[in-house]
VEXMARLUM-221885 format. One record per residue: residue number from 1; residue in one letter; x negated, y negated, z negated of N, C-alpha, C, CB in turn. Coordinates in Angstrom, 3 decimals. Glycine has a CB too. Layout:
BEGIN
{pt NUM,"A",{X,Y,Z},{X,Y,Z},{X,Y,Z},{X,Y,Z}}
...
//
This chain:
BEGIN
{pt 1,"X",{58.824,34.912,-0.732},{58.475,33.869,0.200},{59.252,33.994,1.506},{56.996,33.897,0.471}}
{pt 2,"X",{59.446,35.073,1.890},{60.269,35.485,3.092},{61.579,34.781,2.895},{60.474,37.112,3.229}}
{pt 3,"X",{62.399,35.133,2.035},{63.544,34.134,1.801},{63.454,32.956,1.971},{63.982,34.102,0.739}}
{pt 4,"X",{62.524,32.048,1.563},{62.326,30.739,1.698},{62.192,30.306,3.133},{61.226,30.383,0.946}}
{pt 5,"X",{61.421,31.113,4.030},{61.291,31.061,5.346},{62.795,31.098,6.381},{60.345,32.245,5.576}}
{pt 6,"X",{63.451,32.428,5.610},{64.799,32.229,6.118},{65.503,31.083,5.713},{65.571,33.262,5.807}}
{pt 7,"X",{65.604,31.125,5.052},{66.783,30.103,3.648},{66.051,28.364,5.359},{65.406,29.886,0.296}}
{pt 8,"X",{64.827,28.140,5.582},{64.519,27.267,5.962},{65.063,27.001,7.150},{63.503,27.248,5.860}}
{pt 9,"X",{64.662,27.870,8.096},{65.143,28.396,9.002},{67.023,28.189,9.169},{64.560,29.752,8.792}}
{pt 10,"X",{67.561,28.882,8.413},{68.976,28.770,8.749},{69.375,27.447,8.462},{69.842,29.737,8.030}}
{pt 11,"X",{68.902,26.912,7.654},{69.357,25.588,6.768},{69.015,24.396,7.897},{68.314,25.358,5.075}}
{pt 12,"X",{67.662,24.184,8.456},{66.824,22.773,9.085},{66.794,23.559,11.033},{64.476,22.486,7.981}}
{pt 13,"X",{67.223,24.427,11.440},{66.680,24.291,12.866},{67.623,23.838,13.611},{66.181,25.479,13.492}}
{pt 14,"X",{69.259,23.319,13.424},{69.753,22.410,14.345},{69.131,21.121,14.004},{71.241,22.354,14.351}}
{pt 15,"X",{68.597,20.848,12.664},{68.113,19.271,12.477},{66.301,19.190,13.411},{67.951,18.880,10.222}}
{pt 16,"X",{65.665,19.941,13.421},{64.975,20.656,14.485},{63.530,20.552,13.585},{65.054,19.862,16.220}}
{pt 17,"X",{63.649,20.266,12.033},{62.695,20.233,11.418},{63.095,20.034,9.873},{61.895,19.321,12.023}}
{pt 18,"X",{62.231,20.577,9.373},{62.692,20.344,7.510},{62.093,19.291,6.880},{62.222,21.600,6.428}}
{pt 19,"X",{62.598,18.796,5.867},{62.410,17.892,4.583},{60.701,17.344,4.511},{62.854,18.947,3.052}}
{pt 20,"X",{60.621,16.313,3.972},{59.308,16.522,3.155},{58.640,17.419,2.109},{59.224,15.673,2.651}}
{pt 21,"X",{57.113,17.410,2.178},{57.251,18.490,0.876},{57.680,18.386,-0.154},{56.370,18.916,0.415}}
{pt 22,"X",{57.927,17.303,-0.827},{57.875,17.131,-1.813},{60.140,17.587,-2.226},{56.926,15.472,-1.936}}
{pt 23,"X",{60.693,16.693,-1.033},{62.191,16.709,-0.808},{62.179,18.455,-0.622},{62.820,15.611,0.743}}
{pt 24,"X",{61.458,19.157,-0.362},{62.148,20.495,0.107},{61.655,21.228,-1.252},{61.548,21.271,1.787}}
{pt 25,"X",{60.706,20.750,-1.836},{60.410,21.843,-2.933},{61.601,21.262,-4.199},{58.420,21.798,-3.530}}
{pt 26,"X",{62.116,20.381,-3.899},{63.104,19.983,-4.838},{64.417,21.076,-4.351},{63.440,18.166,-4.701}}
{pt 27,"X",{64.856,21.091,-3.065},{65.639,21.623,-2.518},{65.627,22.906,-2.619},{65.650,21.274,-1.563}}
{pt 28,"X",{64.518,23.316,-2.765},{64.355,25.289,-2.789},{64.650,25.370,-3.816},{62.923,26.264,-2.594}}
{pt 29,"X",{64.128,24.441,-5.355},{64.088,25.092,-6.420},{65.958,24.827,-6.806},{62.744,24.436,-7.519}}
{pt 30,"X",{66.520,23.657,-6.327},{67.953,23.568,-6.999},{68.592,25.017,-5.977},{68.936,21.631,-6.691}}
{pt 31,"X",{68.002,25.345,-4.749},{69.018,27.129,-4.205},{68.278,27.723,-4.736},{69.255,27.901,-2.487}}
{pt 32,"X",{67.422,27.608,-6.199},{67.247,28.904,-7.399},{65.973,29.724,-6.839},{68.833,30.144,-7.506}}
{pt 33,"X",{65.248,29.457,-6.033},{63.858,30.314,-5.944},{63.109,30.269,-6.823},{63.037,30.075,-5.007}}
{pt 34,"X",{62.162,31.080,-6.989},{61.144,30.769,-8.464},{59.962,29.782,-7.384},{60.161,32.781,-9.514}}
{pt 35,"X",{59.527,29.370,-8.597},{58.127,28.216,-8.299},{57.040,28.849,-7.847},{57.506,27.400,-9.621}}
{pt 36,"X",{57.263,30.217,-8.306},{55.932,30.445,-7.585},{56.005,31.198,-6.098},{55.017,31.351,-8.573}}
{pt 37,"X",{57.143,31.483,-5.504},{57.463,31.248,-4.397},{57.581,30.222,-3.082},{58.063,31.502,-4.654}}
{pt 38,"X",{57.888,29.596,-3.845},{58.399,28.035,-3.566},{56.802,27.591,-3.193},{59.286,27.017,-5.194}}
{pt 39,"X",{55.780,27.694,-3.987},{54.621,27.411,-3.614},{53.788,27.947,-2.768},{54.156,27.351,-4.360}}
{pt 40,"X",{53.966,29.223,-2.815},{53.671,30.219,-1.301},{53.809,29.720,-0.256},{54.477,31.357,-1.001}}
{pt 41,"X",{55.144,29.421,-0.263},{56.265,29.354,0.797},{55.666,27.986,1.815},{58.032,29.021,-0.069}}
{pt 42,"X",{55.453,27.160,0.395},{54.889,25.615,1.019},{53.615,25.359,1.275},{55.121,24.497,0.174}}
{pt 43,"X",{52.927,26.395,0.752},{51.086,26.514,1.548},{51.009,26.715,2.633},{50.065,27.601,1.203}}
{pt 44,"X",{51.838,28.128,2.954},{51.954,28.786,3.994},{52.683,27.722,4.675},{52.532,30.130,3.866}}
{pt 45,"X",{53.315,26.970,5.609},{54.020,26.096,5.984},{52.909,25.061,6.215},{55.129,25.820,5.082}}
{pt 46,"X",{52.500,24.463,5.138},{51.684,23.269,5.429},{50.407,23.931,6.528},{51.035,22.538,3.798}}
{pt 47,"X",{49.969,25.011,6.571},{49.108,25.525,7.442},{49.385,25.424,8.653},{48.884,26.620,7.250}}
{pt 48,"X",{50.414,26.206,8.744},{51.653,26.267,9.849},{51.799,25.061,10.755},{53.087,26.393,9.110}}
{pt 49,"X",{51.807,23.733,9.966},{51.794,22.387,10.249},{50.918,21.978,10.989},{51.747,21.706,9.326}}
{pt 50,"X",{49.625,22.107,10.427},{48.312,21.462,10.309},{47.776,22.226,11.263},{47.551,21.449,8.941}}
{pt 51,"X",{48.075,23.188,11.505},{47.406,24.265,13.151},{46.651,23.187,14.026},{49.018,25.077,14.508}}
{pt 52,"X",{45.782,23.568,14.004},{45.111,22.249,15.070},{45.298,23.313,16.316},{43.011,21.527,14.729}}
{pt 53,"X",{45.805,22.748,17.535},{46.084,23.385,18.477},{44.792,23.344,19.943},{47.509,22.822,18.692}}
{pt 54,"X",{43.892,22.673,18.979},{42.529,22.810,19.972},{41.294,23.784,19.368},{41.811,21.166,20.186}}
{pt 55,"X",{42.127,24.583,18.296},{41.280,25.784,18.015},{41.323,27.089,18.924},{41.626,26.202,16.689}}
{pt 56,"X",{43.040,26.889,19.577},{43.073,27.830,20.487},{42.823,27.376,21.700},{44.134,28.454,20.476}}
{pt 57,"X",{42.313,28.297,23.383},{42.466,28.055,24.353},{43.862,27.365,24.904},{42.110,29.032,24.743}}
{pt 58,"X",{43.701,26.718,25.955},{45.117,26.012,26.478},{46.225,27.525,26.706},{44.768,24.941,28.356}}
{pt 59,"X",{45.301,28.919,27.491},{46.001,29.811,27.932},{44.900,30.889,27.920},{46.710,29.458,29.201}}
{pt 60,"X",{45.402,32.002,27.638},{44.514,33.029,27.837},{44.689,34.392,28.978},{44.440,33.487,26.524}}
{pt 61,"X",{43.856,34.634,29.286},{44.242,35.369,30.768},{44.263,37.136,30.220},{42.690,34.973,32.293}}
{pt 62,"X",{45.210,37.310,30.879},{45.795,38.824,30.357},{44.590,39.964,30.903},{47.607,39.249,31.218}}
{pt 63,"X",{43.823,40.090,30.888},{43.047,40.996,31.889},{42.722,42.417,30.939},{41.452,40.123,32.501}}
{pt 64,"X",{43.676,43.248,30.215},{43.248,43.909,29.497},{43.971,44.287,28.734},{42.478,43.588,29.130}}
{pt 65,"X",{43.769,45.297,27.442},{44.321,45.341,25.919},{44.001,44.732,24.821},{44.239,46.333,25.460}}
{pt 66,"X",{44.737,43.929,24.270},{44.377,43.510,22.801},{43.798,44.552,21.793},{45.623,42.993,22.151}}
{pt 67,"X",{42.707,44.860,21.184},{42.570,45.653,20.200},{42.302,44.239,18.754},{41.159,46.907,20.660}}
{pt 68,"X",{43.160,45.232,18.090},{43.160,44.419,16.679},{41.744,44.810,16.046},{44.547,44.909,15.549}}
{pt 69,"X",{41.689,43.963,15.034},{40.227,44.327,14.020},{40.672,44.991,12.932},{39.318,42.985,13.372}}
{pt 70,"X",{40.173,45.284,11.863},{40.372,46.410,11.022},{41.172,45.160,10.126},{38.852,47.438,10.358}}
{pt 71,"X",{40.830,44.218,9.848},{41.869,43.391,9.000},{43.054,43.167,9.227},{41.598,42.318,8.831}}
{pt 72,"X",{43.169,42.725,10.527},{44.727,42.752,11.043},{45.575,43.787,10.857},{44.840,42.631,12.363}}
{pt 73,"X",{45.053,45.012,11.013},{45.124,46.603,11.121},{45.922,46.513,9.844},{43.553,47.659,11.128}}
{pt 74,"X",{45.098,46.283,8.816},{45.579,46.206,7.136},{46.647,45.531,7.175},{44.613,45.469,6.018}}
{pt 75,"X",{46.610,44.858,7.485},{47.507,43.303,6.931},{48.942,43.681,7.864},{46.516,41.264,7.609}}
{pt 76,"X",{48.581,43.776,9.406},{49.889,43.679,9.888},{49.884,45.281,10.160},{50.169,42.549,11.235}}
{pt 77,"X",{51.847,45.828,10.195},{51.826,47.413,10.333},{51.723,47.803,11.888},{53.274,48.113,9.660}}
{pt 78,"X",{51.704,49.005,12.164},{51.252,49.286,13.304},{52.398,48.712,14.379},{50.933,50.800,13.334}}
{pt 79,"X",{53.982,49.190,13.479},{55.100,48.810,14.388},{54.996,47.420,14.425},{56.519,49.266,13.956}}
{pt 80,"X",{54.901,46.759,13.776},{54.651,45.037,14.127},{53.890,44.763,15.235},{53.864,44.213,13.003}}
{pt 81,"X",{52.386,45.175,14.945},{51.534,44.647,15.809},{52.267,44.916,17.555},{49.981,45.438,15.448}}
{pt 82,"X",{52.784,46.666,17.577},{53.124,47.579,18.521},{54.419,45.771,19.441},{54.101,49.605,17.514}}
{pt 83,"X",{55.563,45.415,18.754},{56.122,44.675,19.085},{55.797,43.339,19.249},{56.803,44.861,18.608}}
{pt 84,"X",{54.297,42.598,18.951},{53.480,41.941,19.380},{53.107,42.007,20.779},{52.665,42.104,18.692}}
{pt 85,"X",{52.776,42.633,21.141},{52.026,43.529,22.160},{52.965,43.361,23.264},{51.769,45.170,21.725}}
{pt 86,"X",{54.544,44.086,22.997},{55.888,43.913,23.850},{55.964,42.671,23.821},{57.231,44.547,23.386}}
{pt 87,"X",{55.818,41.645,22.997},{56.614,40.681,23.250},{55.647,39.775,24.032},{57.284,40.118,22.007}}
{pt 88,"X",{54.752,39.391,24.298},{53.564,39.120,24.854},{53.989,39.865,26.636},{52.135,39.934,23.758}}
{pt 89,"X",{54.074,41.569,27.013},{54.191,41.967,27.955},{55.610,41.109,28.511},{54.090,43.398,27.802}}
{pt 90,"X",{56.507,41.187,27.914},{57.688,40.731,28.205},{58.214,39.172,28.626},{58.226,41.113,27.210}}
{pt 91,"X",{56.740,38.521,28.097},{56.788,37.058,28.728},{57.755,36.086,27.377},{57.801,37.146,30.614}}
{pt 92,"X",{57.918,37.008,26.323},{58.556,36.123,25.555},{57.422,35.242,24.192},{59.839,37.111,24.943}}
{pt 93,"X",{56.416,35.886,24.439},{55.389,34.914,23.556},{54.201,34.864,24.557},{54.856,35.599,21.870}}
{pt 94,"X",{53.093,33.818,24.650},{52.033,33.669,25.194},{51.132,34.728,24.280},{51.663,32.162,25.264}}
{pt 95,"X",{50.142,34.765,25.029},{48.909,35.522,24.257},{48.076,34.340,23.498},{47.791,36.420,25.447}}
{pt 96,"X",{48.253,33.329,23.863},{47.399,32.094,22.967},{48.861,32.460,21.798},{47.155,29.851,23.960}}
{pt 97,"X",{49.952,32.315,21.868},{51.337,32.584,20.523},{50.926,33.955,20.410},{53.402,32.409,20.990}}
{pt 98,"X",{50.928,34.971,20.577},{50.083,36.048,20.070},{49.378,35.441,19.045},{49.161,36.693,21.078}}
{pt 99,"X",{47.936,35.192,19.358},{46.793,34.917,18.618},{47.037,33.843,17.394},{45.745,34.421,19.613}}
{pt 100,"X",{48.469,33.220,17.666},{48.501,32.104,16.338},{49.373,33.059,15.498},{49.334,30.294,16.624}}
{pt 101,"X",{50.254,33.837,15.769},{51.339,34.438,14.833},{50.377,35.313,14.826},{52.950,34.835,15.196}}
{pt 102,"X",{49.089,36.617,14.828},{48.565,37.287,13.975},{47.878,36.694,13.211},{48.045,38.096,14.354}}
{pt 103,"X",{47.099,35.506,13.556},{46.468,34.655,12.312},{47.310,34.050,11.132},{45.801,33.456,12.884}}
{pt 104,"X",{48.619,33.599,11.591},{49.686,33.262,10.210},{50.138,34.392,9.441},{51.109,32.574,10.634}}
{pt 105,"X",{50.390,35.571,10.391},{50.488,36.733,9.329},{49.323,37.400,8.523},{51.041,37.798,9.987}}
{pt 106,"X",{48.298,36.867,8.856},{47.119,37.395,8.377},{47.007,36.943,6.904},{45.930,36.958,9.245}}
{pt 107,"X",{47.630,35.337,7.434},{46.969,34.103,6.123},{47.965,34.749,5.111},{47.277,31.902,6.393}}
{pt 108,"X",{48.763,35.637,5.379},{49.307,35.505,4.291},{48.815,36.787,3.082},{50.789,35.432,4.695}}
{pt 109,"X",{48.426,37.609,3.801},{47.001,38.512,2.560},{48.489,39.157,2.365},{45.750,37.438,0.642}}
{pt 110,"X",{49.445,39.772,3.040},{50.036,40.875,2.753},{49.506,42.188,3.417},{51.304,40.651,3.023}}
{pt 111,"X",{49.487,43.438,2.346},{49.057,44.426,2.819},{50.487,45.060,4.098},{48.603,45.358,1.415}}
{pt 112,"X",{49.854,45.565,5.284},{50.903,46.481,5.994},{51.856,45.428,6.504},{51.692,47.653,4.968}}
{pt 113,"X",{52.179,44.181,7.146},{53.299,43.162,6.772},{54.608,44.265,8.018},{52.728,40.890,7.383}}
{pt 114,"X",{55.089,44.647,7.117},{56.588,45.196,8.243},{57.044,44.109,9.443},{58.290,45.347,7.139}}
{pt 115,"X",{57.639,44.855,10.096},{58.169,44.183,11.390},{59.123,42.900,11.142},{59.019,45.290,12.236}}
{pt 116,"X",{60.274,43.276,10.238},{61.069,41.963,10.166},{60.652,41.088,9.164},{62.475,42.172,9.944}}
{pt 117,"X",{59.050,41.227,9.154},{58.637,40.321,7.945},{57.555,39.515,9.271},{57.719,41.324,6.162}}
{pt 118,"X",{56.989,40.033,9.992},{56.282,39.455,10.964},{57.227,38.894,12.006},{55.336,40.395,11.501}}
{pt 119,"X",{58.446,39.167,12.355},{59.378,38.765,13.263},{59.902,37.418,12.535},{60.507,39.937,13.565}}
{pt 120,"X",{59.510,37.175,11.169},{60.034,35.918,10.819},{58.694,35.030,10.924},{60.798,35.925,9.311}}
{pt 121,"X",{57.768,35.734,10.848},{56.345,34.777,11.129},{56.639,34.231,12.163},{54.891,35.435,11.347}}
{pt 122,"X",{56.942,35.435,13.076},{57.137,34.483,14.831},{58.015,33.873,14.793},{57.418,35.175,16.266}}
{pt 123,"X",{59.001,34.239,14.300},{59.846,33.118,14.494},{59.605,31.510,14.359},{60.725,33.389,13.728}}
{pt 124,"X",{58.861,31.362,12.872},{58.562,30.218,12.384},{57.223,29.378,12.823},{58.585,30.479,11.123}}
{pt 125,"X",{56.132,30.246,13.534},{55.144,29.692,14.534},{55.259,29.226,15.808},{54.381,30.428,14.718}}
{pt 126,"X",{56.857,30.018,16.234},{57.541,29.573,17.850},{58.168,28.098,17.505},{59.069,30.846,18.529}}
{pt 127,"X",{58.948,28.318,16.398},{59.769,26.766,15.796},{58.496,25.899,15.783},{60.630,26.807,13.896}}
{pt 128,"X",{57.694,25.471,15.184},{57.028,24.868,14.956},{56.170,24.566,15.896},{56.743,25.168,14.133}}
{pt 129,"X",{56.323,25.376,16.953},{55.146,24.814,18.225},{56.428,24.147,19.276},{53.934,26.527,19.257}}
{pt 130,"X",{57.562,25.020,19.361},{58.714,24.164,20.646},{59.654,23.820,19.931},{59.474,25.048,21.999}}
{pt 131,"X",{60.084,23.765,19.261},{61.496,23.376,18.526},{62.399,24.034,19.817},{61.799,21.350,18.157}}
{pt 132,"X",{62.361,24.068,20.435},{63.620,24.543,21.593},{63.364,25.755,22.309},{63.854,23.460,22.824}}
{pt 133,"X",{63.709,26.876,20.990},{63.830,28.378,21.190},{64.884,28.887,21.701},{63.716,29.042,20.140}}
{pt 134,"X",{64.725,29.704,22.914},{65.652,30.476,23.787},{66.253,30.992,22.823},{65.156,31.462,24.814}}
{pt 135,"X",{68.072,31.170,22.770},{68.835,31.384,21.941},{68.946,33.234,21.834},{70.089,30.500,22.337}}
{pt 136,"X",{68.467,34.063,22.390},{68.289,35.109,22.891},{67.057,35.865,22.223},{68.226,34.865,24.209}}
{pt 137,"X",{65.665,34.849,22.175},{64.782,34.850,21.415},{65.216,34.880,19.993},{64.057,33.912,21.737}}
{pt 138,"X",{65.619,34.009,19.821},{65.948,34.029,18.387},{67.214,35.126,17.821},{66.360,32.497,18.074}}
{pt 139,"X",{67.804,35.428,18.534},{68.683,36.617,18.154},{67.855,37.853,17.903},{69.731,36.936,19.281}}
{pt 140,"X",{67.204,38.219,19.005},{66.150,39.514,18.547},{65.376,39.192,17.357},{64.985,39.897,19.713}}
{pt 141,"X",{64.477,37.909,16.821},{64.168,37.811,16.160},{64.583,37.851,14.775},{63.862,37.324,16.550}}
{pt 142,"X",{65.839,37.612,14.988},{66.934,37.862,13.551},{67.783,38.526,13.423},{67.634,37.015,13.105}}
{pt 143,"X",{68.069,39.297,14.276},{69.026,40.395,13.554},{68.655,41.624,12.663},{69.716,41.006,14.547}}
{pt 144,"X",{67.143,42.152,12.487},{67.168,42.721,11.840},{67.186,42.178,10.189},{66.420,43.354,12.351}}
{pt 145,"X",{66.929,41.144,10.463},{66.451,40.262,9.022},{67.820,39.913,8.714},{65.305,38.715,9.171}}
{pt 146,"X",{68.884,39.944,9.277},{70.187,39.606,9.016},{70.978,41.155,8.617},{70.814,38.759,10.417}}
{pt 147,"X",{70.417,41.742,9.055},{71.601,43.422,8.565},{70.287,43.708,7.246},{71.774,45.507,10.483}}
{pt 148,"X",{69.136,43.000,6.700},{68.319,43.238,5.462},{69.107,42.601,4.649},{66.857,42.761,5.392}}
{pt 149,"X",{69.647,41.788,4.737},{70.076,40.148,3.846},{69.101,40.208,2.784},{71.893,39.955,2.997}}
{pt 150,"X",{67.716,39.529,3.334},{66.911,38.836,2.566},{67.394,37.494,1.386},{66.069,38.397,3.594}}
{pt 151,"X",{68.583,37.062,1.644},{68.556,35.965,0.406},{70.398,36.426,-0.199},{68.262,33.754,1.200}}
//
C-alpha cells in the first residue's frame, strides 16, 4: 500500500490532486499493483478524503507533553512517534496535524508503523489538507523513502 501512496504522490501533486476512484484504480492496476493493494490503498485515501475537519479543534494549545495511548504505542514505532513530537516542536506540523496523521496511521492496523512509513502518512494528510507544501517539507519527508525505493 505504501507504494501506491508514493507511486500517487509522485505521479498527481503538481496536478495538486488525483483521479477519480474509479479512474485511479484503473491506473494503479495497468502500473501492475495487486488488487488487493490497490484496495487498501483506496480505503485508506477515501478516509483521508472524507476527514470531517470539525471533528478536530480549530487549534490546540501546546501547554504540555503529548503522551500516546497504548494503541498508538503498538501501531506507531517509538522513532516515528519520537519525530512526530519534533515535527510539531519545530512548527512544521500543527498539533491539531499531529492528531490527524496519528489517527491515519492508526487506521491503518499496522503493527510498529516505521518512520518512513509514517513520514509518508504525513506526507499524504499535509497534501490533502494544503495542497501547497513547503518544498523543504517535503524533501525531509522523502528522502528517506527515496534512498528505500519503495516502487
Amino acid at each position: 500500500m505504501f507504494e501506491i501512496l508514493m507511486f500517487l504522490f509522485e505521479n498527481y501533486f503538481d496536478a495538486d490532486s488525483y483521479p477519480e476512484t474509479d479512474k485511479l484504480e484503473r491506473k494503479l492496476s495497468a502500473a501492475g499493483f495487486e488488487d488487493d493493494d490497490i484496495s487498501e490503498a483506496l480505503t485508506w485515501l477515501s478516509a483521508l478524503q472524507q476527514q470531517n475537519t470539525e471533528c478536530y479543534p480549530s487549534r490546540l494549545e501546546n501547554t504540555g507533553q503529548r503522551h500516546f495511548a497504548e494503541l498508538e504505542c503498538q501501531r506507531i514505532s517509538y522513532e516515528a512517534r519520537q519525530f512526530l513530537l519534533f515535527a510539531e516542536q519545530q512548527h512544521l506540523i500543527s498539533a491539531v496535524e499531529r492528531e490527524m496523521i496519528v489517527d491515519h496511521a492508526v487506521a491503518l492496523q499496522h503493527e510498529n508503523l516505521a518512520l518512513d512509513k509514517l513520514k509518508l502518512v504525513m506526507l499524504m494528510v499535509l497534501w490533502n489538507r494544503h495542497h501547497d507544501l513547503d518544498q523543504l517539507l517535503i524533501e525531509e519527508l522523502l528522502t528517506p523513502l527515496q534512498f528505500a525505493q519503495l516502487h
